[in-house]
N, C-alpha and C positions, 0 to 999 in steps of 0.2 A: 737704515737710512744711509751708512755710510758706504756700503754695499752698491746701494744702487746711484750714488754718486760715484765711486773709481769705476762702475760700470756704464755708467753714458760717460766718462770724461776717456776711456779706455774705446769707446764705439766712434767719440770723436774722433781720436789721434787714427783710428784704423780707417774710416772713412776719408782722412784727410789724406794719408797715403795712396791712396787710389781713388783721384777724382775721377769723374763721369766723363763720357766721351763727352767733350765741348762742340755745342754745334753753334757756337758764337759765330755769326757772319756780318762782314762789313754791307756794305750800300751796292747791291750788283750795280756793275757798270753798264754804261749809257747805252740804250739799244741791246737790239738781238745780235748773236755772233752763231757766220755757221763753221764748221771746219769739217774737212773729209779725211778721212787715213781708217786704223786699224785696229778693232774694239780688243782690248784685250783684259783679263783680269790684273788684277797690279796688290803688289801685300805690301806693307810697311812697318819697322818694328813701333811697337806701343799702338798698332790697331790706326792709328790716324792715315788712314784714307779709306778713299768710298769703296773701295775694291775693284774701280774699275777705270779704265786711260781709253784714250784712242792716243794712236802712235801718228803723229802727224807726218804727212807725206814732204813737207820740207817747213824748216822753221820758221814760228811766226811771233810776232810779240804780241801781248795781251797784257796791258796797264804798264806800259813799257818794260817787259819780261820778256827775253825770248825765250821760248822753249821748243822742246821737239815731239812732246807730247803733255795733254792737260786731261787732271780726271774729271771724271763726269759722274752725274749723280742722277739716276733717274728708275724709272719702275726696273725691278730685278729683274720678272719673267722675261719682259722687253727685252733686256741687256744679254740676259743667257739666251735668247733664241739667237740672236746678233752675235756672238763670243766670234774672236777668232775670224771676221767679216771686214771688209773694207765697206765703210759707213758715212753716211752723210749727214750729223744732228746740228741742231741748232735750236738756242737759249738763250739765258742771260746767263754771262760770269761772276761769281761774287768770291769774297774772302773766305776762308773758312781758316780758325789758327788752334793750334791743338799743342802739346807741353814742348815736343822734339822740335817742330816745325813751327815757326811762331808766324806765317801767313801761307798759305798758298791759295793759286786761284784752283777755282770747282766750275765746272760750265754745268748748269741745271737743264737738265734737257727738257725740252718742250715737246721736241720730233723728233725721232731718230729713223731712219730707214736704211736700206740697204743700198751701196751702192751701184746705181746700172749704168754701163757705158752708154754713150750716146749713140745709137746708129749711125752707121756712116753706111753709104751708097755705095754697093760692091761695085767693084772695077767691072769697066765693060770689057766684052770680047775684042771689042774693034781695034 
């Protein structure tokens, strides 16, 4: 008996050392948000983030935050066909906060696609 009491109170202390990724998220903010730039992978120490950013093409703020890129969280295969792409998605933003980083925002992609110039009408000869 006494065994397998120092042994759950020894499973707790070791569990309690390495909690769980927290996917605690505040209230996404109001409406959909698009942004365009430059999908890229992204790593973080202690694993807290999604593994993945777009590199914004100039700074924007988001829950009055500027920043210069915001990760995103969406289907993996999606994201790896896309890697390395200048991209157009759009979601809702919410909080996600984890032990290092005690808030940041996540855009939840809804769509993401690749970005295509707009045509523009070749110069005439004249």
């Amino acid at each position: 008996m006494k065994r397998i009491l120092v042994t759950a109170i020894l499973l707790g202390f070791v569990a309690g050392c390495f909690p769980a990724r927290a996917a605690a998220q505040g209230p996404p903010m109001a409406g959909s948000v698009e942004v365009t730039g430059k999908l890229t992978k992204v790593m973080a120490i202690g694993a807290e983030t999604t593994g993945w950013a777009i590199e914004l093409e100039s700074e924007q703020s988001f829950g009055g935050k500027p920043v210069h890129s915001i990760e995103v969280e969406g289907k993996t295969k999606k994201l790896e066909k896309l890697e390395n792409k200048k991209v157009t998605a759009s979601g809702v933003i919410v909080h996600q906060s984890g032990v290092e980083s005690k808030d940041r925002i996540v855009l939840q992609i809804e769509k993401i696609k690749e970005w295509k110039a707009a045509k523009t009408e070749r110069p005439s000869n004249y």
